[in-house]
C-alpha positions in Angstrom: -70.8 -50.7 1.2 -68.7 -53.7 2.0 -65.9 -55.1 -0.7 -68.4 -58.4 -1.1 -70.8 -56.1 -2.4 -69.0 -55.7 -5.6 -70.0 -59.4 -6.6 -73.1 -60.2 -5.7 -74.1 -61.5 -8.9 -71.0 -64.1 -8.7 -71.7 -64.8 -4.9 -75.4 -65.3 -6.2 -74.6 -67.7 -9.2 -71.5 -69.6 -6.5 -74.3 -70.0 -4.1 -77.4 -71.7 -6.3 -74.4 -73.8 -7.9 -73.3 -74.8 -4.2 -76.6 -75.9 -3.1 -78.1 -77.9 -6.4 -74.6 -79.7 -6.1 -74.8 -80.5 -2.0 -78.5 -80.4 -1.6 -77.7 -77.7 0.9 -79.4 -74.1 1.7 -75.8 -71.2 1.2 -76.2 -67.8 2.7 -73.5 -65.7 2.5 -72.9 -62.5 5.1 -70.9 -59.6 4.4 -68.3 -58.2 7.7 -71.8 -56.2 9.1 -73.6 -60.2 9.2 -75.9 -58.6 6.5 -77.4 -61.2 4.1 -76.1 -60.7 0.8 -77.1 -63.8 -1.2 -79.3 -66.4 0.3 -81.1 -69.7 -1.6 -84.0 -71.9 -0.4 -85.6 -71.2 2.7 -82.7 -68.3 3.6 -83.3 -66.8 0.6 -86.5 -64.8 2.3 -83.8 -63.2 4.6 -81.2 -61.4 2.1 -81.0 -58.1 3.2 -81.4 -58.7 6.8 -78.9 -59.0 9.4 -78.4 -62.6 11.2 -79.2 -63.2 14.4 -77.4 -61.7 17.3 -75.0 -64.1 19.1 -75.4 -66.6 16.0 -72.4 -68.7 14.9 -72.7 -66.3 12.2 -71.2 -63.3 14.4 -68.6 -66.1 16.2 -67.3 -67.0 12.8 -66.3 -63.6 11.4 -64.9 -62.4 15.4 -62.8 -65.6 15.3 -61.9 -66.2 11.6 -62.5 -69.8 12.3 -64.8 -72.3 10.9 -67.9 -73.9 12.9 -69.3 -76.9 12.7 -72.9 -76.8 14.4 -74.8 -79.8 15.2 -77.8 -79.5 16.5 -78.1 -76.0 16.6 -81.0 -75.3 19.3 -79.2 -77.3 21.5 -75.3 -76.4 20.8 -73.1 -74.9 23.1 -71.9 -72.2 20.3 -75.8 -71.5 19.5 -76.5 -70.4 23.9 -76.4 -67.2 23.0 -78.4 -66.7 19.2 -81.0 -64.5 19.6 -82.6 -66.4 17.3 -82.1 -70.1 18.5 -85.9 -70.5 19.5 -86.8 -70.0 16.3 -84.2 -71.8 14.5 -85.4 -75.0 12.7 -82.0 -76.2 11.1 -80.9 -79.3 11.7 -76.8 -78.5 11.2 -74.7 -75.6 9.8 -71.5 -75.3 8.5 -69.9 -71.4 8.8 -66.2 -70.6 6.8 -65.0 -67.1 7.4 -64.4 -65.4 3.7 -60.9 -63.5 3.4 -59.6 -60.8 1.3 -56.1 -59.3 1.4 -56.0 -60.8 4.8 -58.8 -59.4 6.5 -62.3 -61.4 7.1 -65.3 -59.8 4.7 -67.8 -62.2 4.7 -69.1 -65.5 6.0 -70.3 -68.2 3.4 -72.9 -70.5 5.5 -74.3 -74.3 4.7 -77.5 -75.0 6.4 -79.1 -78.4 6.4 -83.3 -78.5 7.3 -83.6 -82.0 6.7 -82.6 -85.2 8.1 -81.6 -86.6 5.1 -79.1 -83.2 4.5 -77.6 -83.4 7.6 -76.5 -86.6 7.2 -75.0 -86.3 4.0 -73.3 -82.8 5.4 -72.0 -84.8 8.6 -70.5 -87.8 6.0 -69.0 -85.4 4.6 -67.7 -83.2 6.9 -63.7 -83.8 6.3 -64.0 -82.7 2.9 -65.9 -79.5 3.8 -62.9 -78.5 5.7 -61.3 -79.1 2.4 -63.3 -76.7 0.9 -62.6 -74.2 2.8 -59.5 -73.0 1.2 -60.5 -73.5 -2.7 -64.0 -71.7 -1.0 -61.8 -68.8 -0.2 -59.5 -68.5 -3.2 -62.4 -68.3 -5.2 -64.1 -65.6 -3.8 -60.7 -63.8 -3.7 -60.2 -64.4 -7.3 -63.8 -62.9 -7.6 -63.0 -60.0 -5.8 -59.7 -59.4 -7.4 -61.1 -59.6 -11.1 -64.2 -57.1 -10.3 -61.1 -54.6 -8.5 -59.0 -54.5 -11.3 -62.3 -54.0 -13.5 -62.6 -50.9 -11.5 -59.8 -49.9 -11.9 -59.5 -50.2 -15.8 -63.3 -48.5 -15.8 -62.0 -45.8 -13.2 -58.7 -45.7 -15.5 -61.0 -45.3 -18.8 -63.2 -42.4 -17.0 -59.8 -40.6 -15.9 -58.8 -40.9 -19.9 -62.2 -39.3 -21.2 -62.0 -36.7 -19.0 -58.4 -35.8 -19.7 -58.7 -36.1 -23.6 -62.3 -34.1 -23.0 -60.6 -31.7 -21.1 -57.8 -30.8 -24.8 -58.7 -28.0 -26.6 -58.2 -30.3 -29.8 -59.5 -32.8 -31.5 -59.0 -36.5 -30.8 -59.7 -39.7 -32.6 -58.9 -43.1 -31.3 -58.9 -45.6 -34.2 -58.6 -49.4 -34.2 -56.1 -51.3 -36.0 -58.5 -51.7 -39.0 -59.0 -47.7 -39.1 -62.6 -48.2 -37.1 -62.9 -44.9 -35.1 -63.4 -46.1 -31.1 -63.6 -43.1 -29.3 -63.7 -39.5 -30.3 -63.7 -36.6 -27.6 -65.8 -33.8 -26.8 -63.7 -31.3 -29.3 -63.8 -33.6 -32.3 -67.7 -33.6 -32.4 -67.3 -30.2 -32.6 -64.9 -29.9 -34.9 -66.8 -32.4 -37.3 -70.2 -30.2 -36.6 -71.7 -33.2 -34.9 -73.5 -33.9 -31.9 -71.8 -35.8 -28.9 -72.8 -39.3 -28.3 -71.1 -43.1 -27.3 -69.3 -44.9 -30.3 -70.4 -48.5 -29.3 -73.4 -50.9 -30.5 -75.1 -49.6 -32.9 -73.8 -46.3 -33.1 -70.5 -45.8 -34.4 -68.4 -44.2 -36.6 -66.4 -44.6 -40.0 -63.5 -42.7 -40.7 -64.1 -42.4 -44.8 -67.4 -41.3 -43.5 -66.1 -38.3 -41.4 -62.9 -37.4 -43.6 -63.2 -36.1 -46.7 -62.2 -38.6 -49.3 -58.9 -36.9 -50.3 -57.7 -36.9 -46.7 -58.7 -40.2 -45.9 -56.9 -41.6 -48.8 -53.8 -39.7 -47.4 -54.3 -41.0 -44.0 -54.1 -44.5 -45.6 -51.1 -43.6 -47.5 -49.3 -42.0 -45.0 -49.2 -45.2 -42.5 -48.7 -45.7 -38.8 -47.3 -42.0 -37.9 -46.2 -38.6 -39.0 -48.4 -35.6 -39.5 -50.9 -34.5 -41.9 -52.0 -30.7 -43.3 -52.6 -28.1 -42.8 -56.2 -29.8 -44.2 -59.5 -28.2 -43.9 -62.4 -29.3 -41.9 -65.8 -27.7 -41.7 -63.8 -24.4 -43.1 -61.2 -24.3 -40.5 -57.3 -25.8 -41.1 -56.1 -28.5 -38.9 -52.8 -30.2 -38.5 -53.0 -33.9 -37.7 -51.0 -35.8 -36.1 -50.8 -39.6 -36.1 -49.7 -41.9 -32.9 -49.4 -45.3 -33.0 -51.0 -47.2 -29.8 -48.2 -50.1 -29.1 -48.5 -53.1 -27.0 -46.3 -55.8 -26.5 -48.0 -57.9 -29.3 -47.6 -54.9 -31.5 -49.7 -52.1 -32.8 -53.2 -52.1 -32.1 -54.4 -48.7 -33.4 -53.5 -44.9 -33.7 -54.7 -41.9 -32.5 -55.2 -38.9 -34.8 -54.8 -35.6 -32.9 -56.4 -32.6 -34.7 -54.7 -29.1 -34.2 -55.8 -26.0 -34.7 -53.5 -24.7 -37.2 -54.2 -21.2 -37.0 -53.5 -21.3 -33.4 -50.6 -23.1 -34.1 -49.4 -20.3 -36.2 -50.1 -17.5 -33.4 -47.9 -19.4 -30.9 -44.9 -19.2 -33.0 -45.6 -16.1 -33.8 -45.8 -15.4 -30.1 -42.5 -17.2 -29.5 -40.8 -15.6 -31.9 -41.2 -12.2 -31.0 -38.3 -10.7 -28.7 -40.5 -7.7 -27.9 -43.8 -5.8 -28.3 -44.6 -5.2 -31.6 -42.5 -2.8 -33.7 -43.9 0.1 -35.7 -42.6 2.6 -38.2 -42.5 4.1 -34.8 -39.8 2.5 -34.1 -37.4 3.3 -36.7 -35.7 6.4 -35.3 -33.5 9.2 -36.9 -34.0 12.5 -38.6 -31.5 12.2 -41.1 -32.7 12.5 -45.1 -31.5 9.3 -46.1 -33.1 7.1 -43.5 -36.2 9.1 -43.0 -36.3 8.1 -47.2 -36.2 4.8 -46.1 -38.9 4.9 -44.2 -41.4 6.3 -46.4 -40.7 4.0 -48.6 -41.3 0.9 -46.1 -44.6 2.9 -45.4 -45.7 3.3 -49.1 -45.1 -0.4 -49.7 -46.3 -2.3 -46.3 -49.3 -2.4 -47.4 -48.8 -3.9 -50.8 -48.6 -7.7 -50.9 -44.9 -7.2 -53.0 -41.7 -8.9 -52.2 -38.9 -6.6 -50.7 -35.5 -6.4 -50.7 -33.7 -4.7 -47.9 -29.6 -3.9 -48.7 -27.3 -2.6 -46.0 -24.3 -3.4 -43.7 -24.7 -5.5 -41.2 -26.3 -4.0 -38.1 -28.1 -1.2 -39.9 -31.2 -2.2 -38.5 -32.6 -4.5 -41.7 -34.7 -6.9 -39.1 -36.6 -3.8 -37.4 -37.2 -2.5 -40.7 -39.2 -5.6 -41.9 -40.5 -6.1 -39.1 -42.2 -2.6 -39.0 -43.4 -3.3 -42.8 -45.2 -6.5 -41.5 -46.9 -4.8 -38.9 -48.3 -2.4 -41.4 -49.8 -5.2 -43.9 -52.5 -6.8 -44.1 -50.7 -10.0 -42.7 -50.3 -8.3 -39.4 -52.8 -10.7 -37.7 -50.6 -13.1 -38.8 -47.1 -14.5 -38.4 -44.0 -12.9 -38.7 -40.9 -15.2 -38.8 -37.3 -14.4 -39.5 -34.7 -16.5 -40.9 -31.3 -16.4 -40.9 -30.1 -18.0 -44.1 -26.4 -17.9 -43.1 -26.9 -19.5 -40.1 -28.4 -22.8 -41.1 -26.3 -25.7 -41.7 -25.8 -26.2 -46.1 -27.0 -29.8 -45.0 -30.0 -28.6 -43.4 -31.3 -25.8 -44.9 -33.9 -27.8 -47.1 -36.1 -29.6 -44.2 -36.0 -26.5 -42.4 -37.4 -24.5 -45.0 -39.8 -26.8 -46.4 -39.8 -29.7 -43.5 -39.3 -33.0 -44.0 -41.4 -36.5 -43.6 -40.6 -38.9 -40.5 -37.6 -41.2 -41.3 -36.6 -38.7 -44.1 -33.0 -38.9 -42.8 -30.9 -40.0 -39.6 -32.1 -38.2 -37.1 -35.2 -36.7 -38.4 -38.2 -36.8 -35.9 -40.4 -39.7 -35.8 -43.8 -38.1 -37.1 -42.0 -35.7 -38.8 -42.1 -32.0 -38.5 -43.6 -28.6 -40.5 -40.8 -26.6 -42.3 -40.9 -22.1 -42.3 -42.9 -21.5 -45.8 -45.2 -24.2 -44.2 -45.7 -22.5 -40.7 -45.5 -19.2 -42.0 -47.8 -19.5 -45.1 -50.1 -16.6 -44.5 -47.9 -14.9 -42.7 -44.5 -12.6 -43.4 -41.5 -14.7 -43.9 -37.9 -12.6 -43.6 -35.5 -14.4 -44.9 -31.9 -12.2 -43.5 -28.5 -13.1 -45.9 -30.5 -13.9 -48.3 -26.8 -13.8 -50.0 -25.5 -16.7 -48.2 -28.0 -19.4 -49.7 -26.4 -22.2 -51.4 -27.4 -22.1 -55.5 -29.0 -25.1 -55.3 -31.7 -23.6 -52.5 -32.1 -20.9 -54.8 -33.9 -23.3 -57.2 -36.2 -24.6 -55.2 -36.6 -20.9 -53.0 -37.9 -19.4 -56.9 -40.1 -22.5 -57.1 -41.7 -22.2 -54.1 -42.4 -18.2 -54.9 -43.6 -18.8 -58.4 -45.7 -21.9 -57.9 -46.8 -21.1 -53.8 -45.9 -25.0 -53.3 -43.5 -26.9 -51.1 -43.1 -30.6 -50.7 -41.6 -31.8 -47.4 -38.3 -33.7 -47.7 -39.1 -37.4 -48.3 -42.6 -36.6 -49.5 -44.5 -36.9 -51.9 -47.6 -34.5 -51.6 -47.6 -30.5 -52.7 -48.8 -27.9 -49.8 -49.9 -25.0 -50.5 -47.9 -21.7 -48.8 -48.6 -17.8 -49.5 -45.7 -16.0 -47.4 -45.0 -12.3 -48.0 -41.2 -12.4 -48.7 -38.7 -9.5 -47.7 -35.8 -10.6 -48.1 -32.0 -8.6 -46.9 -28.7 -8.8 -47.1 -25.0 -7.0 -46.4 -23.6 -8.5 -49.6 -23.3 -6.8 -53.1 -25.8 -8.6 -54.9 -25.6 -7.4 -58.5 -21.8 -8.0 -58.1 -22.7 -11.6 -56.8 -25.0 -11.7 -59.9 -22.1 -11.2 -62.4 -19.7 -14.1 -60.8 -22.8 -16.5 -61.0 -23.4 -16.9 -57.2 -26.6 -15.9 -56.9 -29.7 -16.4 -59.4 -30.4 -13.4 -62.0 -34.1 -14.8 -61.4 -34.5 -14.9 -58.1 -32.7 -11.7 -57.7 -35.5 -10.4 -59.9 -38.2 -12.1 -58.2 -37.2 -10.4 -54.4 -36.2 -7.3 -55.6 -39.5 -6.0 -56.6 -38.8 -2.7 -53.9 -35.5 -2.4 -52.9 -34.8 0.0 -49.9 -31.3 0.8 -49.1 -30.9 1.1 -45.3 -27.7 3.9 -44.7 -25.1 2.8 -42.7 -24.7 4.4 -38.9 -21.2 6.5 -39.8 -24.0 8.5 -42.9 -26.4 9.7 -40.2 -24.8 12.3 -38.8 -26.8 13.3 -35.6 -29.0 10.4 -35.8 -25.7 9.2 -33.9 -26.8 11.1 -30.6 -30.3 10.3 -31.3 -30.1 6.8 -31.3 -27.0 6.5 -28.3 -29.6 8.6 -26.1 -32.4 6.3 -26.8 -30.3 3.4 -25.5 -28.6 5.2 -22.7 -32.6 6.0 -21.7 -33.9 2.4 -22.1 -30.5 0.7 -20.6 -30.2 3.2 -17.3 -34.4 1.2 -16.7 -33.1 -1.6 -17.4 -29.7 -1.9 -14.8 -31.3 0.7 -12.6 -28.6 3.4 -13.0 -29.3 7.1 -12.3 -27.6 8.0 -15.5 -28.7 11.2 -17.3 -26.9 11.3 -20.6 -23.6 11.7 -22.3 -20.7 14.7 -21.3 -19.9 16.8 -24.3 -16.6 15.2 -25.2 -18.3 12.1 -25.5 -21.2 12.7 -27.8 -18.3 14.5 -30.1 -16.3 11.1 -30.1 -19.4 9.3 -30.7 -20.0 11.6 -34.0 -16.5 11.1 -35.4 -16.5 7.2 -34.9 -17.1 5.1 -38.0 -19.0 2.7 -36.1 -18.7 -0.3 -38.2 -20.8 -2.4 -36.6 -23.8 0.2 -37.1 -26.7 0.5 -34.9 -25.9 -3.0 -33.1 -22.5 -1.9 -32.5 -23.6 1.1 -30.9 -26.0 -0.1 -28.6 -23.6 -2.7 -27.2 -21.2 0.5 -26.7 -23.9 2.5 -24.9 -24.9 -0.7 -22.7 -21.2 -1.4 -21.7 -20.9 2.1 -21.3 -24.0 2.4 -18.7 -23.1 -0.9 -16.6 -19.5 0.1 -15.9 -20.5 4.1 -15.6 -20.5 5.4 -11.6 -21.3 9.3 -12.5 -24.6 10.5 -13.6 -22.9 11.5 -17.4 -21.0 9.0 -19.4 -17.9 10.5 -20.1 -15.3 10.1 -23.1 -13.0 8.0 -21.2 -15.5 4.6 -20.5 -16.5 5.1 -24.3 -12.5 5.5 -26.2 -11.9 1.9 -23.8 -14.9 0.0 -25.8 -13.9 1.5 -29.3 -12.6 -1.0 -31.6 -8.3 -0.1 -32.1 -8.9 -0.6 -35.9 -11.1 2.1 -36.3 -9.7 5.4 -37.0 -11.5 8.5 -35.9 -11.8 11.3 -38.9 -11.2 14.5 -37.2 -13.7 17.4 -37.8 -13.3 20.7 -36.1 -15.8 22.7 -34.8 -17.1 24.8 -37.8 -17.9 21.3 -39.6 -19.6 19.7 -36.7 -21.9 23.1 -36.1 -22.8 22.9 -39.7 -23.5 19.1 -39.6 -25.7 20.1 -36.6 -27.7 23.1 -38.2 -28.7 20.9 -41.3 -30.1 18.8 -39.1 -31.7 21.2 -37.1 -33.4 22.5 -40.7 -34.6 19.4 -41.8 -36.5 18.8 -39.0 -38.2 22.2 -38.9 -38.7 21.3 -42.9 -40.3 18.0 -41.9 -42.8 19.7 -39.4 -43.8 22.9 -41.7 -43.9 20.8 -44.6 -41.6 20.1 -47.5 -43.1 23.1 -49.9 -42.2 26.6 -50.5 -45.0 28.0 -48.2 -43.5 25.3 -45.8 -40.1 26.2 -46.0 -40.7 30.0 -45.5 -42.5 29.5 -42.5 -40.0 27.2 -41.1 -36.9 29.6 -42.0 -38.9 31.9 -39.9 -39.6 29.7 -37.2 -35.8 29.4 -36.9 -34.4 33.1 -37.4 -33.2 32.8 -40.8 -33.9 33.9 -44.3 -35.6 31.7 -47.2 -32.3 32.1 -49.1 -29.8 31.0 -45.6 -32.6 28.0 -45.3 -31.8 26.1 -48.8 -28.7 27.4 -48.9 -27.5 25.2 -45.8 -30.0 22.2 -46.7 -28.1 22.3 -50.5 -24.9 22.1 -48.5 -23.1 18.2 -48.0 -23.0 16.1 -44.2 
């Protein structure tokens, strides 16, 4: 197809205006000599080629104009295959440019006498022509491109926006809906179909009345929801389209929220999921712990988990959230000590667009709003400001947040644990923290022991991490000497757990032997920390109640159970509670 084939319609209505204007007969060729557009008597030719040798063919080789007189007879005609046949009396041939190259030639044929002497009188000024001829058809050919391109432009946008996995609505100025993709007909439960003519769309129509009254209130941009559609929760987003005139529209982009909600959730995690699995040691006090984390995970109760720092607080929730009922759901932690006083609102409950300096243009979801189905762990809970208590106990009793710098209520369901290193009851009596918050998170409390209370949990733990870090840094390291595991046990630790793995990790980067030894581990020990002594008698003892316990916890923790696990182990029924009555 040649490029004069894209306005053929324009070349057809140039062409009849041409010759009722000069009394002449227009043809137009393309750069093959095919007939495009042809009036009068030439008009039976469209289609065709011209004649071989014409001055047709001698036009578009030269990129000159010709001026035929006489054409059976003319010099330029000697060679037309066609010149036998020919009955016109002149022809005038200008070669049709685009970007510089010949496409086309635009012909003016005379048949009459009459014609060809008005075409000869005239003959300066159809030279004239020639250029105003060309720019014309350029202009033509330039408008119909550029339409291509926008249609080619507008078919590249469909299939991109057809091609989201959400939902997209492209309004006008006056809130008409334009466009809608493949997704959003799905979304509203409606079959696909053009939004032009006739059949169209109106956003009060599609929306429910609530949400489109919201829409309208909450102007050019921001974000809307979590709203429900047809049963399922969307997040919408509004964009405003922006010329240079100003706005002309918006789009609304419909997210699936619960989606949303599994992507953070997916972020967020460090590792795999963590189970009561997880949670190692065999000593009483944190195996208590643990049963109590299992006998509440799956009520829907706020906990409260109290312990130093570095106990292991964090694994412990998370091990209760995966045994809910919200452990489809998100699990989010939150660090209450280490947001900004400033900030702490609008990332708890998220703020509007243009709530503040800075704040994000279309405004952005807080925590309780993310995580509202989910499990939301809020760690320090001690460090929150009093005034964030308020409005943390009125988002637990009433299950509603408002954004910062808006108006309307959202409804949020989070499971709350909450923990924290600080004395709360002693924070309680100096008025730092709420008496009814404190109530309202400490429906179970679970006291997590500190690290230097475990006794051989000590060895238990520092062998799991010798075991995972050796993987990790490739090291052929089997395990700890003697010496070592003893100055492991008489160490305070307190940093707890967290302190100990970054010992054992230190410990198995800078190791060369196949045992960590004493000496790598007394060079990472913190000076401060002074090591009780125990001699040997106290160590075996701490060793053979744990020893017991375990044997207790496999038999079973009744009097049949302990008899057959003092047996098990060589010992009388009196020896066996004897040394579990005895103190770490």
């Amino acid at each position: 197809m040649s490029v004069l084939d894209l306005v053929v319609p324009e070349l057809e209505y140039l062409s009849n205006t041409l010759a009722s204007v000069l009394d002449l007969e227009i043809t137009i060729v393309d750069s093959s000599l095919k007939r495009l557009v042809g009036t009068g008597r030439l008009s039976a030719g469209v289609g065709k080629p011209a004649p071989r040798g014409s001055a047709f063919s001698q036009c578009m080789e030269t990129g000159r104009h010709l001026f035929v007189e006489e054409p059976r007879r003319s010099p330029v005609c000697k060679n037309c295959s066609h010149r036998d046949q020919c009955t016109e009396e002149v022809e005038f041939c200008i070669p049709v440019r685009y970007n510089s190259k010949i496409v086309g030639v635009l012909g003016m044929c005379a048949f009459t006498e009459a014609a060809k002497a008005e075409i000869i009188r005239n003959r300066d000024n159809m030279l004239a022509f020639e250029h105003q001829l060309s720019r014309l058809i350029t202009t033509m050919l330039r408008e119909r491109e550029f339409e291509s391109i926008l249609e080619y432009h507008s078919s590249e946008l469909m299939t991109l926006v057809n091609s989201l996995d959400e939902g997209v609505l492209i309004l006008s100025k006056n809130m008409e809906v334009l466009t809608a993709n493949r997704h959003m007909f799905r979304i509203l439960n409606m079959n696909e179909r053009p939004l032009n003519g006739s059949s169209h769309l109106r956003l009060q129509d599609i929306l429910p009345e609530k949400l489109f009254a919201q829409l309208q209130q909450k102007g050019q941009a921001g974000q809307l929801g979590p709203v429900t559609l047809n049963g399922q929760e969307y997040l919408i987003s509004i964009n405003p389209i922006e010329v240079k005139s100003g706005r002309t529209g918006l789009i609304l982009l419909f997210s699936d929220f619960a989606k949303m909600r599994q992507s953070v959730m997916k972020a967020d995690k460090k590792k795999s999921i963590v189970t009561f699995d997880d949670i190692l040691g065999e000593c009483e006090s944190i195996q208590r712990a643990r049963r109590q984390a299992q006998q509440i995970a799956g009520y829907d109760v706020s906990v409260l988990l109290t312990g130093e720092t570095g106990t292991g607080k964090e694994i412990f929730s998370q091990a209760i959230h995966s045994g809910s009922t919200r452990k489809g759901s998100i699990f989010l932690p939150v660090n209450c000590g280490a947001i900004p006083e400033n900030l702490i609102e609008s990332e708890m409950f998220g703020y509007e667009k243009g709530a503040f300096t800075g704040a994000s243009k279309t405004g952005r979801p807080g925590k309780f709003e993310v995580c509202k189905d989910g499990t939301l762990f809020l760690d320090e809970i001690g460090d929150l400001p009093l005034t964030m208590q308020v409005k943390l106990l009125r988002a637990l009793e009433n299950k509603e947040i408002v954004r910062v710098g808006g108006h309307t209520p959202i409804h949020v369901n989070p499971r709350i644990i909450a923990a924290t290193s600080r004395d709360l009851e002693k924070m309680l009596k100096d008025h730092t923290f709420r008496e009814d918050l404190f109530y309202r998170l400490n429906v179970v409390s679970i006291q997590i022991p500190p690290l230097r209370e475990r006794g051989y949990d000590i060895i238990i733990l520092a062998r799991h991490f010798l075991h995972r870090f050796a993987e990790t840094y490739s090291k052929e390291i089997r395990g700890f000497t003697s010496e070592c595991e003893n100055l492991l046990l008489r160490y305070p630790f307190p940093g707890n757990i967290r302190e100990l793995r970054n010992l054992v990790e230190y410990a198995v980067i800078f190791e060369k032997g196949d045992l960590v030894g004493e000496e790598i581990i007394r060079s990472k020990l913190q000076p401060s920390a002074e090591l009780p002594r125990q001699n040997l008698a106290q160590l075996t003892r701490q060793y053979e109640r744990q020893v017991i316990l375990q044997q207790v916890r496999e038999m079973g923790d009744t009097a049949e159970g302990k008899r057959a696990a003092a047996k098990q182990l060589g010992i009388s029924v009196a020896t066996l509670y004897r040394k579990l009555s005895e103190e770490d």
